[in-house]
N, C-alpha and C positions, 0 to 999 in steps of 0.2 A: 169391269171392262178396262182394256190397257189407253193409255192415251196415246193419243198419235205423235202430237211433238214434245219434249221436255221442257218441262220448267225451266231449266238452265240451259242457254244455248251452248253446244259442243265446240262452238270455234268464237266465242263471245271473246275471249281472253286474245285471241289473234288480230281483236281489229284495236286491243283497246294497247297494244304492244307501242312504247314511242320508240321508232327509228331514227337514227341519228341520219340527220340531213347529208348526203352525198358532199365530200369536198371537193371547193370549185376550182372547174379546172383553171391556169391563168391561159389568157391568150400568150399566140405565139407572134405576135405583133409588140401587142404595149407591155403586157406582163400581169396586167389585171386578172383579176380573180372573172371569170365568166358569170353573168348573171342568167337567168330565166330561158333566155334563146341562147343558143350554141352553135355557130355556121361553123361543119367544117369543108374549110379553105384546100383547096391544091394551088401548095406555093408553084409547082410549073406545073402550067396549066394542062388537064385532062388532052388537048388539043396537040400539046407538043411533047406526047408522053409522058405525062404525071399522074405517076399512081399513089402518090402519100398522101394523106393529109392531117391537117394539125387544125386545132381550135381556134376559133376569132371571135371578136363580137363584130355584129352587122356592121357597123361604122367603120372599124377597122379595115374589112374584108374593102367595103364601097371606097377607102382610101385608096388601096392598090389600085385595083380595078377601074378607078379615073385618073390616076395618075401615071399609071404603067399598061405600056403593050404586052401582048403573049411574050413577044419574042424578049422585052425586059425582062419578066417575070422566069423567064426560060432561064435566062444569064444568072440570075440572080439564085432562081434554085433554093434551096433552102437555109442559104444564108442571112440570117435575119440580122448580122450585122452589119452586113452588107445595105440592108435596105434601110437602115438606122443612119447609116452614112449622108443619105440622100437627105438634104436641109429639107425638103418637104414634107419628106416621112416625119423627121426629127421634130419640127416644130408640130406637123400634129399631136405627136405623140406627148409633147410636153403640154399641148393643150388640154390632151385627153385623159391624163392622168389623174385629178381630181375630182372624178365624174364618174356620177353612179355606174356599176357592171350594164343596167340596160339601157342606159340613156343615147338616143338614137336623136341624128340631125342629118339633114341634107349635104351631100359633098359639091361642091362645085365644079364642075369639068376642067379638065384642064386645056387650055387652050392650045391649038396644034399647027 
């Protein structure tokens, strides 16, 4: 009598395959390598016609986003040296340079 399944599983070899880990993308903010979560950002906002978008980590993204209105974020468009300019951006970014790809904190609002 034949046996129903084989001794040797037929895709056995498929799960035991190591895959080289995806290279991480860097944000288009700080320039970090992306960790675990990946937001991708519309540097002008969906709301004033933007249809690109590029990589961030959540911290990053939550920086613009209390720091800058639409209509900033419009101006500004996909110049990120532009937004490097801005000593707020800047000094985040020097903060956030030595910190793990997922490492997430609270941003403060900006006062208006």
């Amino acid at each position: 009598m034949a046996r129903k399944h084989s001794k040797r599983d037929p895709y056995g070899d498929m799960h035991q395959e190591d895959e080289a880990p995806a290279p991480a993308v860097p944000c288009w903010l700080c320039g970090r390598p992306t960790g675990s979560t990946i937001v991708w950002h519309h540097p002008v906002p969906k709301s004033r016609g933007g249809r690109d978008v590029v990589p961030m980590h959540g911290i990053c993204q939550q920086m613009l986003i209390t720091n800058f209105t639409n209509s900033e974020l419009q101006r500004y468009g996909m110049d990120v040296e532009g937004l490097l300019a801005n000593p707020a951006v800047r000094k985040f970014v020097d903060w956030v340079a030595n910190k793990d790809p997922d490492f997430t904190a609270t941003i403060a609002k900006k006062p208006r």
